[in-house]
PASE-507358 format. One line per 8 residues: number of its first residue (from 1); their letters; for each residue x, y, z of N, C-alpha, C. Coordinates in steps of 0.02 Angstrom, whole numbers. Layout:
NUM) a) X,Y,Z,X,Y,Z,X,Y,Z  ...
***
This chain:
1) xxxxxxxx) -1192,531,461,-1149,590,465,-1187,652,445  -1252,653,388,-1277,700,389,-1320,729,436  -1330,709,473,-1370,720,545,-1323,733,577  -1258,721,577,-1242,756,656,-1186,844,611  -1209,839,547,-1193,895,524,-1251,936,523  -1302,904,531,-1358,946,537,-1377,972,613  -1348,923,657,-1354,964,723,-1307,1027,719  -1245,1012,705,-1202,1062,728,-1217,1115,681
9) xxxxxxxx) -1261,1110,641,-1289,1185,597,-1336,1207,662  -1378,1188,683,-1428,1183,706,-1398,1241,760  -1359,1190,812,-1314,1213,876,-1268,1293,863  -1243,1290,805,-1199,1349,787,-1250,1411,773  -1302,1408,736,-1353,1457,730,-1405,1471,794  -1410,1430,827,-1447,1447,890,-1405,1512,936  -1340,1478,944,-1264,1494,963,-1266,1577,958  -1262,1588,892,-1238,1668,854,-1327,1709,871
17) xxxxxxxx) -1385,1668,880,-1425,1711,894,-1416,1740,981  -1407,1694,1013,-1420,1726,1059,-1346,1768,1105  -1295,1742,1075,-1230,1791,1106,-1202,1812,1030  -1255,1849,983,-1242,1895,928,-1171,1902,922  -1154,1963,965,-1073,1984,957,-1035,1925,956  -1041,1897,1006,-980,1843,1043,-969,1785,994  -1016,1766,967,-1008,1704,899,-998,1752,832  -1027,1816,841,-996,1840,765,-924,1852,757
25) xxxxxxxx) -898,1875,832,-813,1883,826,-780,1834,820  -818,1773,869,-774,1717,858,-783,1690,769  -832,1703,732,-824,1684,671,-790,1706,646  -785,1768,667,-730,1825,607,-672,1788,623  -645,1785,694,-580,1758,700,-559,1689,668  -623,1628,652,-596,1559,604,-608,1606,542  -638,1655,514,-617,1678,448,-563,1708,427  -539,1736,482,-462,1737,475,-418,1698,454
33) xxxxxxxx) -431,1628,488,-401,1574,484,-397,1542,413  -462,1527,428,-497,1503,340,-463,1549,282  -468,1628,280,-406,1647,236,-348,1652,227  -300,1617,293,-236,1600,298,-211,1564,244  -261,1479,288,-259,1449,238,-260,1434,157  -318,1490,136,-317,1497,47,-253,1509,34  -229,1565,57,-160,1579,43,-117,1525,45  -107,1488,104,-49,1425,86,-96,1381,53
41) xxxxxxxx) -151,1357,37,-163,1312,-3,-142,1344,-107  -159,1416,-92,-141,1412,-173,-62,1429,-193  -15,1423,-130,66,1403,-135,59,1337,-141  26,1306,-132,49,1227,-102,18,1198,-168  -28,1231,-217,-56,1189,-268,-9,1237,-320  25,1290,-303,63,1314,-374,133,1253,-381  151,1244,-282,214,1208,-315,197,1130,-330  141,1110,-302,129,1042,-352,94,1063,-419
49) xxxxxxxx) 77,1095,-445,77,1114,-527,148,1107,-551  214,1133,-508,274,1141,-546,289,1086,-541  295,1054,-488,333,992,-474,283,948,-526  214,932,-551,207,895,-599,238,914,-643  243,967,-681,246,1005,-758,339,977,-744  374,966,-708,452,964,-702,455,883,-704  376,839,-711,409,777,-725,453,732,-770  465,779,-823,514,750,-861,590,775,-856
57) xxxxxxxx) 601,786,-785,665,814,-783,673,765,-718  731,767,-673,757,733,-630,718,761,-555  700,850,-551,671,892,-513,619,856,-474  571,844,-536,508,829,-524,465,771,-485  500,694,-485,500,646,-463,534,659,-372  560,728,-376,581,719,-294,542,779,-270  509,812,-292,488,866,-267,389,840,-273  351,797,-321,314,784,-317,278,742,-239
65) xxxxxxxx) 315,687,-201,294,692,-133,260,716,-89  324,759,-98,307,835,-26,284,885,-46  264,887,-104,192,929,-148,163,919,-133  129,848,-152,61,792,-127,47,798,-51  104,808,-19,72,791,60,86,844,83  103,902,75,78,975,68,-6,996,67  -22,974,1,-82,972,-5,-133,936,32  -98,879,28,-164,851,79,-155,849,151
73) xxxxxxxx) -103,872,192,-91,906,259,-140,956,260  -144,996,198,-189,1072,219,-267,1055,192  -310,984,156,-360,965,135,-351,920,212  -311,918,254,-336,874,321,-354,937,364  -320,964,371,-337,1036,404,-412,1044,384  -432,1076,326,-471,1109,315,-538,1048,337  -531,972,333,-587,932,367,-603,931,419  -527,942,461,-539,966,523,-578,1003,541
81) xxxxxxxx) -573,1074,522,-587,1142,539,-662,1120,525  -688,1098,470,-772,1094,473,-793,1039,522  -770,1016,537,-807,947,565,-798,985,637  -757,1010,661,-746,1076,733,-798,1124,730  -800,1152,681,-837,1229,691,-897,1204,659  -915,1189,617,-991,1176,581,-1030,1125,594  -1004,1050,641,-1019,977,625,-1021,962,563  -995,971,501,-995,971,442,-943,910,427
89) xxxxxxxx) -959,837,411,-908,794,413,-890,784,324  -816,768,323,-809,774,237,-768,715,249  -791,664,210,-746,610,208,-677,607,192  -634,566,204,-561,544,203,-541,509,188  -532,499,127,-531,402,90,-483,386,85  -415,398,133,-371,397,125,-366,303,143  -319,273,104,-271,218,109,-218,236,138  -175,175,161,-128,190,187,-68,196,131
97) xxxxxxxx) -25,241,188,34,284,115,91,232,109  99,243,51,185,196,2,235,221,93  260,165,109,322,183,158,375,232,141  409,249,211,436,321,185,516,267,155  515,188,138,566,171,111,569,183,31  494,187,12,508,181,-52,533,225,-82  566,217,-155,597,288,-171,559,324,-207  581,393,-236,545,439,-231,504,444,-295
105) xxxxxxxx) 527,394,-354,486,391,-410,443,344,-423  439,290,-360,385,266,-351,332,277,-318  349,311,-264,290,368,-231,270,403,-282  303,438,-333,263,494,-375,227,447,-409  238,381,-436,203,360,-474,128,345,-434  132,301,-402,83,283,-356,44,352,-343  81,414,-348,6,471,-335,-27,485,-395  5,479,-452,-11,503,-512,-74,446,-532
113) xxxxxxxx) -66,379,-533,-77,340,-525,-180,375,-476  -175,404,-431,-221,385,-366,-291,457,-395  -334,434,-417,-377,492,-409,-390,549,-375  -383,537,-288,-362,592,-233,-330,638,-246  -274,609,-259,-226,659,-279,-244,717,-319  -268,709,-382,-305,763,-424,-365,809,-407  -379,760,-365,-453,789,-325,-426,850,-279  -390,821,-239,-368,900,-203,-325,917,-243
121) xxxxxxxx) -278,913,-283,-251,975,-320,-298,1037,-359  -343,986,-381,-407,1035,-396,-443,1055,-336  -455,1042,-286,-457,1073,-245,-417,1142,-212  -355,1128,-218,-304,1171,-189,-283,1232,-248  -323,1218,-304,-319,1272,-362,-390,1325,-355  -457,1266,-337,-506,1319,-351,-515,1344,-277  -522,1316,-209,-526,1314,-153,-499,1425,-137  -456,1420,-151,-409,1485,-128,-475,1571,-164
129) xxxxxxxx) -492,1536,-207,-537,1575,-258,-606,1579,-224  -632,1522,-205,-708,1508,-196,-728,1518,-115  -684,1472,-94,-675,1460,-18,-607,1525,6  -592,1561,-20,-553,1616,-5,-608,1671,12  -648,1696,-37,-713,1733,-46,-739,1714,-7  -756,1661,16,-829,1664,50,-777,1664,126  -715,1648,148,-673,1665,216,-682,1743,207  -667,1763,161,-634,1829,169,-701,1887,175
137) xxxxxxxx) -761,1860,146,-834,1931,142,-828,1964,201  -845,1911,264,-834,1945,340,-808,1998,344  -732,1971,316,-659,2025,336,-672,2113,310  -710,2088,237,-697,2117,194,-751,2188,220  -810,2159,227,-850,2202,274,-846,2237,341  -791,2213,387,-769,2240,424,-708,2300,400  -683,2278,368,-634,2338,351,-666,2371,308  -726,2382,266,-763,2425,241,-793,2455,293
145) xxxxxxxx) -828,2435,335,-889,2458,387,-830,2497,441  -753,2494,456,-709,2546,483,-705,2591,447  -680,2566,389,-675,2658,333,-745,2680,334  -800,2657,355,-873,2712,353,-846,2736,414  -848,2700,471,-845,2742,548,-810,2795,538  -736,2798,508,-684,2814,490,-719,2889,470  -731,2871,430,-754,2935,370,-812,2984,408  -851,2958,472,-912,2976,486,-877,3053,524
153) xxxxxxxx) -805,3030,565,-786,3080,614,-732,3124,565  -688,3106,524,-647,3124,466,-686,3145,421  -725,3121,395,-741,3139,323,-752,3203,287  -782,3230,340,-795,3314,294,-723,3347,306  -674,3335,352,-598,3362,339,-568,3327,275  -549,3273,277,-532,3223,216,-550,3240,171  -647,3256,160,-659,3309,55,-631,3344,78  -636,3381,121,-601,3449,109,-517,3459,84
161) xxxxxxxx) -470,3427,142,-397,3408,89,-395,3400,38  -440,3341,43,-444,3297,-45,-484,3307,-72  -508,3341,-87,-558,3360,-135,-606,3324,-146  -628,3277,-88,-686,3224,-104,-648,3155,-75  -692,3089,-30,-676,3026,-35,-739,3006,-66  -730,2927,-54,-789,2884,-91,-769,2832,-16  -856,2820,15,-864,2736,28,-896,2716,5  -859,2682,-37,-896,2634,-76,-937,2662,-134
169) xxxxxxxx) -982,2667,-183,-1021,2683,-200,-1041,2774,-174  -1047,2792,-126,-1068,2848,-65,-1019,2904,-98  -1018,2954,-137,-959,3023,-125,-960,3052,-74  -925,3063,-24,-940,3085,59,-881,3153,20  -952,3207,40,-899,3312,15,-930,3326,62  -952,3333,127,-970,3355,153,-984,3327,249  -994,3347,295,-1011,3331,357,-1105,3283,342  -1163,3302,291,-1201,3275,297,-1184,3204,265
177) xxxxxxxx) -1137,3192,200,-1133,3138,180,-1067,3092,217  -1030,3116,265,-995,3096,313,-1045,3077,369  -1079,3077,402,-1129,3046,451,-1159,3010,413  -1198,3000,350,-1239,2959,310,-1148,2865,325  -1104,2897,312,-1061,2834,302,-1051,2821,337  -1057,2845,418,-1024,2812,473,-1106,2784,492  -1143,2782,485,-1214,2774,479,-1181,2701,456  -1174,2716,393,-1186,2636,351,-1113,2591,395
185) xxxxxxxx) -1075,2631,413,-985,2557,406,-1041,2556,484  -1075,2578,537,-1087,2551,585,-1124,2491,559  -1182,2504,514,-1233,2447,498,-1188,2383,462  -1128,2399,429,-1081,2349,400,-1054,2303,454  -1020,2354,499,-992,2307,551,-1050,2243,591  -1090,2272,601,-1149,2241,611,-1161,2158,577  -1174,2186,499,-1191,2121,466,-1123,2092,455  -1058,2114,465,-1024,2072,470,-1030,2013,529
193) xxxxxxxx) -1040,2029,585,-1071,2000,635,-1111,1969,618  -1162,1968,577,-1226,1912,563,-1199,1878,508  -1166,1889,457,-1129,1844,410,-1071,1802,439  -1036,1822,474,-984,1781,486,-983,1698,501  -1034,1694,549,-1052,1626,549,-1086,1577,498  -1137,1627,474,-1139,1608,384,-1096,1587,356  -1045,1619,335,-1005,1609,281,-959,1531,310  -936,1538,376,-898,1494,421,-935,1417,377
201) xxxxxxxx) -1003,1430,405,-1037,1346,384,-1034,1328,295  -1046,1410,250,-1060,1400,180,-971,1364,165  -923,1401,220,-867,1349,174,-843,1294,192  -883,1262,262,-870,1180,260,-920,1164,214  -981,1178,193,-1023,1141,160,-982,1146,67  -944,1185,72,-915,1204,11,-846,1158,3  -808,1143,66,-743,1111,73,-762,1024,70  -849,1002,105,-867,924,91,-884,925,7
209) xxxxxxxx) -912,968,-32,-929,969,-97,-864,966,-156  -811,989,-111,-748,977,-195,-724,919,-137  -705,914,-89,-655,855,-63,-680,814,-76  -772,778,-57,-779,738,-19,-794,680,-106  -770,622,-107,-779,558,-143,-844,587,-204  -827,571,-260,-885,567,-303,-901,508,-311  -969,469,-336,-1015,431,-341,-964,369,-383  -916,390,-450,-876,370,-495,-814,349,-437
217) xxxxxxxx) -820,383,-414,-735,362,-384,-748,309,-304  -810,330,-292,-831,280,-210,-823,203,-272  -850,207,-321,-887,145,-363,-809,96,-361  -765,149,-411,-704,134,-427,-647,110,-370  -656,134,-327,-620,122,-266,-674,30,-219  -723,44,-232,-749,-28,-212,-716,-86,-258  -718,-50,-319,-706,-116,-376,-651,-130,-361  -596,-72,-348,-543,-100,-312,-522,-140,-260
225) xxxxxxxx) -560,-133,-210,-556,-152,-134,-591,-247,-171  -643,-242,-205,-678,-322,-230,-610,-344,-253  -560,-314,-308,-486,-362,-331,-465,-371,-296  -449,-317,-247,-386,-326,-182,-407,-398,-165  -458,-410,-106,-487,-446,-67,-504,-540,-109  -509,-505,-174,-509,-565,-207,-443,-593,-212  -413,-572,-235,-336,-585,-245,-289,-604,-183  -293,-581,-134,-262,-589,-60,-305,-640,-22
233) xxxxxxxx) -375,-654,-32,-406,-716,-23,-367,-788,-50  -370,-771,-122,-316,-823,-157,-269,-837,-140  -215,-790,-108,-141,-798,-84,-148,-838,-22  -205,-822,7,-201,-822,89,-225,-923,81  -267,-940,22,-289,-1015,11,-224,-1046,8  -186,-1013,-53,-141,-1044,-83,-73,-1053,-35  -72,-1004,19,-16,-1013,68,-26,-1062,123  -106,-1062,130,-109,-1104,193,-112,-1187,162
241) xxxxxxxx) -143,-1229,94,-138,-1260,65,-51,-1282,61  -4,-1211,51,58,-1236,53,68,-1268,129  73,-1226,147,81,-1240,242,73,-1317,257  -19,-1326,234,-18,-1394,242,27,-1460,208  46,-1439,153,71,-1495,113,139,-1480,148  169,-1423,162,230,-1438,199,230,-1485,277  190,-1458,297,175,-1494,368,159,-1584,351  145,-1596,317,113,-1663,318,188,-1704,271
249) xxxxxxxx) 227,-1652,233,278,-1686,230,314,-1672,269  345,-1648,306,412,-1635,367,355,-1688,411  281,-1701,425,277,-1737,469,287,-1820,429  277,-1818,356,293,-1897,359,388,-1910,358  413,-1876,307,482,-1874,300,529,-1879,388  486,-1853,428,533,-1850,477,507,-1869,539  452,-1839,587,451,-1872,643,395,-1948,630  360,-1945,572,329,-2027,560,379,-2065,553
257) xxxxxxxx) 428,-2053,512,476,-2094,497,506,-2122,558  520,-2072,596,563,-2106,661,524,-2139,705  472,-2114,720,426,-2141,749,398,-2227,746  399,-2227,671,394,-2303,623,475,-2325,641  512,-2306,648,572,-2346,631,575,-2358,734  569,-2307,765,552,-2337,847,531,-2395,860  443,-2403,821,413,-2453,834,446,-2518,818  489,-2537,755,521,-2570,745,577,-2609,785
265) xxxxxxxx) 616,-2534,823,669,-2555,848,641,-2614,913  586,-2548,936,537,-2603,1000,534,-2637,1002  501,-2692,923,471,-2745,908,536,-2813,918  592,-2778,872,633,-2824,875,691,-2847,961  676,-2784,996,674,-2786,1039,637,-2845,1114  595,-2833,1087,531,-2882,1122,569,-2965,1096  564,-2960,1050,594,-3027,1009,645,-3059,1031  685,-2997,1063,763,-3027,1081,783,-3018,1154
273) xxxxxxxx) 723,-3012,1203,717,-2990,1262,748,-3049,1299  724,-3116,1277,742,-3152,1310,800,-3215,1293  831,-3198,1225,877,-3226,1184,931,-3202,1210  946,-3108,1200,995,-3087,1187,1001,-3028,1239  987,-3025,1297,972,-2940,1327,1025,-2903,1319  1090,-2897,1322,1129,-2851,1281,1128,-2827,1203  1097,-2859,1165,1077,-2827,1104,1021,-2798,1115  973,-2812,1175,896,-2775,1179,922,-2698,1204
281) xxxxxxxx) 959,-2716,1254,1004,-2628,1286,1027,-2594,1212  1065,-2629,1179,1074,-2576,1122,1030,-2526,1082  950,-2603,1067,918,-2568,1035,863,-2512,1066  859,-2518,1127,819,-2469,1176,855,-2422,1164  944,-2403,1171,969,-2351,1189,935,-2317,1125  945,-2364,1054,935,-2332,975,843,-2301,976  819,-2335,1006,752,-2314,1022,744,-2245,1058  769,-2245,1113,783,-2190,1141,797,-2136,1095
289) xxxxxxxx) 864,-2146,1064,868,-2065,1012,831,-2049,974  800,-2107,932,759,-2098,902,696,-2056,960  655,-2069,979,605,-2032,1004,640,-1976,1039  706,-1951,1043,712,-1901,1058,721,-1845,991  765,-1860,943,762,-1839,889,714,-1836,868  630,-1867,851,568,-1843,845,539,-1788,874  547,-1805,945,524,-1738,984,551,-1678,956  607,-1682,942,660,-1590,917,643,-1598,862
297) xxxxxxxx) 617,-1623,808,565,-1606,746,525,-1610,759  474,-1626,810,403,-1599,818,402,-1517,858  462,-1515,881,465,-1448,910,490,-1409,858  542,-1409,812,530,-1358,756,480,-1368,711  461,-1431,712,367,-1408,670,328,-1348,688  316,-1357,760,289,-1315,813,301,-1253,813  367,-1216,808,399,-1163,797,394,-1142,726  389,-1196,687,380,-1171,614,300,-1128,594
305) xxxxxxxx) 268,-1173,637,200,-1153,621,179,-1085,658  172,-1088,717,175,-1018,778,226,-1041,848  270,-997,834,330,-1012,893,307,-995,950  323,-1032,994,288,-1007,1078,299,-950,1102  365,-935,1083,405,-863,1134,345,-826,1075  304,-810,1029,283,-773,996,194,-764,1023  183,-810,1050,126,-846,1091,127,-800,1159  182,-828,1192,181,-811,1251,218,-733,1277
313) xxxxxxxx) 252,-714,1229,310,-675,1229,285,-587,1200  247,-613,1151,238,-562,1109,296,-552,1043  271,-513,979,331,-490,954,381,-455,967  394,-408,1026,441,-390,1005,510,-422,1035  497,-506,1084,535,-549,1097,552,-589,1057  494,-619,1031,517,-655,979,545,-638,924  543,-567,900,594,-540,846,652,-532,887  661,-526,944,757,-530,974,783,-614,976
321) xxxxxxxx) 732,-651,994,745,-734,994,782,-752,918  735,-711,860,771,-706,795,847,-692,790  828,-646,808,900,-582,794,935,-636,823  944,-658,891,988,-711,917,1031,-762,895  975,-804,846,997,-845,810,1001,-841,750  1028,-772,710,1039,-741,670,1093,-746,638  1139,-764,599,1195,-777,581,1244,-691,586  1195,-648,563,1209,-572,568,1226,-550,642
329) xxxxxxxx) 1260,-494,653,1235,-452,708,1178,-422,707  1138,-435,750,1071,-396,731,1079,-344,816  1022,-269,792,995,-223,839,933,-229,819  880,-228,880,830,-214,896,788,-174,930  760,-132,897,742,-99,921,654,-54,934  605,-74,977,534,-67,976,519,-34,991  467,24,958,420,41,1018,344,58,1002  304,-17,1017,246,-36,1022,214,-44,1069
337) xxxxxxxx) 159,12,1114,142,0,1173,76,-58,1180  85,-96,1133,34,-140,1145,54,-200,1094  0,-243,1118,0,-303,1044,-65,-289,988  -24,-318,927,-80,-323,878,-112,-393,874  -157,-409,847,-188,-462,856,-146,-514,839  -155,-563,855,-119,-640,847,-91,-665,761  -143,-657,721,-132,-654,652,-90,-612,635  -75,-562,629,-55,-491,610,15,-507,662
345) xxxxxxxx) 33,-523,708,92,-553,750,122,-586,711  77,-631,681,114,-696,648,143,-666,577  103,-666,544,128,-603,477,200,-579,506  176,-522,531,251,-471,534,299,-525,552  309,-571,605,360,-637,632,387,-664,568  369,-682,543,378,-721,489,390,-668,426  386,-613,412,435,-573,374,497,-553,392  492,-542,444,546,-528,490,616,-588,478
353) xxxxxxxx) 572,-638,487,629,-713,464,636,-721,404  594,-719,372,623,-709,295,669,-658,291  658,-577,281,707,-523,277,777,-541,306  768,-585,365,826,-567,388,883,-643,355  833,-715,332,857,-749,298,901,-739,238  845,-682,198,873,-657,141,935,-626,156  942,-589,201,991,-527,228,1051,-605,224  1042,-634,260,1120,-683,276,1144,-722,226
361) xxxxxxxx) 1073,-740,156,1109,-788,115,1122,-745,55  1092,-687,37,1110,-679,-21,1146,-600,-25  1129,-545,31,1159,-487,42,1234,-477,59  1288,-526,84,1344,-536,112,1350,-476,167  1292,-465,187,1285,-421,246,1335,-431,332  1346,-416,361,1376,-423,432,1350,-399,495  1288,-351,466,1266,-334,513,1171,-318,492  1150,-300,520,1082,-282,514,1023,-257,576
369) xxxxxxxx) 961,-209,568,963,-179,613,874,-199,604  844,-195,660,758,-201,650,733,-145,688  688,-127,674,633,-67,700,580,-66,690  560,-63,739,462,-57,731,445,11,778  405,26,760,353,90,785,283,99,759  261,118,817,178,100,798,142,196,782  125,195,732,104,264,738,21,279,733  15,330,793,-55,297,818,-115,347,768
377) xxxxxxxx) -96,401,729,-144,436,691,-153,397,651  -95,369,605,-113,323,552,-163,245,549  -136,232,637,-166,153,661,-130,110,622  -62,112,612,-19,82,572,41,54,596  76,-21,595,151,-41,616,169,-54,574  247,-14,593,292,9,523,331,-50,570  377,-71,530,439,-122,562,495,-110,494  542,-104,505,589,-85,454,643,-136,473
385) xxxxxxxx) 670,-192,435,747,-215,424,802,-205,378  856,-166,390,899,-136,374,972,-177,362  988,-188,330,1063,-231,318,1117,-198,268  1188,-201,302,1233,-151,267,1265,-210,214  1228,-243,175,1246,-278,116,1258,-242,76  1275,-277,11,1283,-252,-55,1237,-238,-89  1178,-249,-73,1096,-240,-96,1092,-265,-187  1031,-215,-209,1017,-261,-291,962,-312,-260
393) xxxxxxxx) 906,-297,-190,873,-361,-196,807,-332,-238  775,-373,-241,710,-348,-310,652,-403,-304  589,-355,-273,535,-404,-260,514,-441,-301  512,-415,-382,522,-475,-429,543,-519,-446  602,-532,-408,647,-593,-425,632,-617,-358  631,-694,-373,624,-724,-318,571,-749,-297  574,-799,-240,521,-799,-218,517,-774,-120  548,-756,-102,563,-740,-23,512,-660,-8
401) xxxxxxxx) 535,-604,-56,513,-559,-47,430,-558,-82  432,-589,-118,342,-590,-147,281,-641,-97  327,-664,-49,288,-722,4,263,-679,56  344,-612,72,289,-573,121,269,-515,110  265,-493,47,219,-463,22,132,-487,4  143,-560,-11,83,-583,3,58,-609,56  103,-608,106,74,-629,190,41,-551,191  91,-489,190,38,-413,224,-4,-408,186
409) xxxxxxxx) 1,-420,101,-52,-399,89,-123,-433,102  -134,-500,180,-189,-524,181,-220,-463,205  -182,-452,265,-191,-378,285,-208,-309,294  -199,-313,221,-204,-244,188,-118,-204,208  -96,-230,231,0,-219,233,23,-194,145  94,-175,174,127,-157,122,180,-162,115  213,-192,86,299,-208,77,334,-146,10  388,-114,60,438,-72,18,497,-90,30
417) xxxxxxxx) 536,-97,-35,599,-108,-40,656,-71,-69  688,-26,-36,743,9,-61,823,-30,-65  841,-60,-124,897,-90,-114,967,-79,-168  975,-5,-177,1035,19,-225,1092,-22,-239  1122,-33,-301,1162,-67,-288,1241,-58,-248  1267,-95,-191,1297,-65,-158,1297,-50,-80  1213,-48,-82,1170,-53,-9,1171,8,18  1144,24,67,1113,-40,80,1040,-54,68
425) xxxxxxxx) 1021,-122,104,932,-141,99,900,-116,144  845,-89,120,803,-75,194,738,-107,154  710,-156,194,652,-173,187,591,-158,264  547,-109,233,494,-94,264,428,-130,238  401,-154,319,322,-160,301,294,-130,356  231,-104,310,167,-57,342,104,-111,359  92,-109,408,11,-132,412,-9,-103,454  -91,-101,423,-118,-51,460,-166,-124,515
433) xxxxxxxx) -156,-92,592,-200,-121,636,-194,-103,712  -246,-116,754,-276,-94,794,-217,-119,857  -191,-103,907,-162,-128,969,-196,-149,1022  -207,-208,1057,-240,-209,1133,-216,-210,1188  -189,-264,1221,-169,-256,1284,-104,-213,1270  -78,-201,1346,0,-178,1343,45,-230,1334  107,-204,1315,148,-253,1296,174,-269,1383  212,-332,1386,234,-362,1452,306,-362,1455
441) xxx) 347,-350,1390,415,-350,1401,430,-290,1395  496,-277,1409,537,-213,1403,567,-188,1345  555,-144,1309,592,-146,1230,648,-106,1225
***
């Protein structure tokens, strides 16, 4: 990345030498910009100063949020703007955000909680000051270098009214020290023109230096990512280990069993083939159910493990195949223009059946609603299930909601749960991942 910030230094100064005017105006005009911004960045860091300082009141926990993402809406901007005009790239270490289910004092916590966060608030405090100045010199020289022009054709009328001006430093009383200033605001306007693009690059190189990750916090954020990965490794052993021990009992408890008790019926069958053939018809017919009743537990084995319509169908069929056989009324509703990978299918499927399990046995719900949307800046599928229960559900209790919280989090997913008492529930999960083909059904 530092090379292709070093081209676009390279490219931008070649640029302003040889169409002088034409890249110095266009600089002046992003310095415009660039001092817009100071301005809303040092609103946007006064009202997250208040909204922290109000955390011990009720204010503060709802207004801290949309402080935070205030701020870092206008620290995305401003990465933008360099990585556009300078090739100047400033990293973005952003994780993916708490869902917009969670409520609002657990989002504040989770920022308070996040180093970033402080980083651009200190950013969005000194930025307006440092990176204001160095937007604004351009400006500042152009509207000096007019009051010289200004003064060059005015000026000896102007002392004369007034008993004297000043540019700058300059006492202009006269017509000779009135040409001396329109002399200089011409030479101003000028180096505003040769600074502008200057200053343009000094404040991306100034906006990667407070934004971009310190050495302490890249370290700290790995050590994190080593627990995560350790820990969701573990879940991901310990679930599939379950899986197996379930599978190997539903396969002895039920289709071995029948299977063994078939062979039997056969045997005695064979035995009595030629004794008794109306007791052999009986036991064929009993044979018969039996291997049919195996088959419909080897087919919800099958479905237990990866359901076909989920195979062949994609999710957002097989979440209506759910909804179907749902005890609830369920709505469905998608819009994913593609699939996510097969794993990441399976995950979301299987929260989906849980949430909505939970929803029927313990919410006294009647109805319930699903949604997914894929949002493509983030590279993230949100899926939200909604039930007009009595709510009070709590990822701590239990074990339903901590299973798919540890299915997304193989992921890097995220499970939020808003469930007041009274209701209703909305349980959201986030995972972040990539889409490929198009989807084949209609949503």
């Amino acid at each position: 990345m530092k090379e292709a910030g070093s081209r676009g230094d390279r490219g931008d100064r070649g640029f302003s030498l040889k169409q002088g005017p034409a890249a110095g105006l266009r600089a002046l005009r992003r310095s415009l910009v660039l001092s817009g911004l100071s301005v809303a960045e040092s609103l946007a860091g006064l009202l997250f100063g208040l909204a922290v300082s109000a955390l011990g009141t009720g204010l503060g926990p709802a207004l801290l949020p949309g402080a935070a993402r205030n701020v870092r809406r206008l620290a995305g901007r401003q990465r933008e703007l360099a990585r556009q005009w300078s090739g100047v790239d400033v990293p973005e270490p952003y994780e993916p955000a708490a869902p917009a289910a969670a409520s609002a004092a657990d989002r504040g916590r989770a920022l308070l909680k996040d180093a970033r966060t402080w980083r651009e608030w200190r950013w969005a405090t000194v930025d307006p000051v440092v990176g204001g100045a160095l937007a604004f010199a351009p400006i500042a020289l152009v509207l000096s270098g007019l009051w010289g022009v200004f003064l060059g054709f005015e000026g000896g009328r102007l002392a004369h009214e007034w008993g004297g001006v000043w540019f700058g430093f300059l006492p202009v009383d006269g017509p000779v020290t009135a040409a001396i200033a329109g002399v200089l605001g011409v030479c101003e306007l000028g180096l505003a023109l040769w600074v502008a693009p200057r200053t343009v690059r000094a404040h991306a190189r100034w906006t990667r230096r407070i934004l971009a990750p310190g050495e302490a916090e890249r370290m700290a954020r790995m050590t994190d990512r080593i627990e995560h990965l350790s820990t969701t490794r573990s879940h991901a052993a310990d679930a599939r280990m379950a899986e197996i021990r379930r599978i190997e009992r539903d396969l002895h408890d039920g289709a071995q069993a029948r299977l063994v008790a078939m062979g039997m019926t056969l045997d005695a069958a064979e035995h009595l083939l030629e004794k008794n053939p109306e007791a052999v018809r009986g036991l064929l017919a009993e044979a018969r159910k039996s291997s049919a009743a195996a088959l419909e537990e080897l087919r919800d084995l099958v479905r237990g493990i990866h359901p076909p319509v989920l195979a062949d169908r994609g999710l957002p069929d097989a979440v209506r195949a759910l909804a179907m056989v749902s005890p609830l009324t369920t709505e469905v509703a998608f819009e994913v223009p593609g699939r996510p990978e097969p794993p990441v299918e399976s995950a979301l499927y299987f929260a989906v059946s849980e949430a909505l399990t939970n929803a029927a046995k313990h919410s006294g719900a009647g109805r319930a609603w699903i949604d997914a949307r894929y949002e493509d800046a983030a590279g993230t599928l949100r899926l939200t299930v909604t039930d007009d229960g009595h709510g009070g559900a709590d990822v701590t209790r239990g074990t339903g909601l901590r299973g798919i919280e540890r299915r997304l989090a193989t992921f890097d997913g995220v499970l939020a749960v808003s469930s007041p008492v009274g209701g209703p529930t909305i349980v959201t999960m986030e995972v972040p991942c990539a889409l490929s083909s198009p989807r084949t059904t209609s949503c």
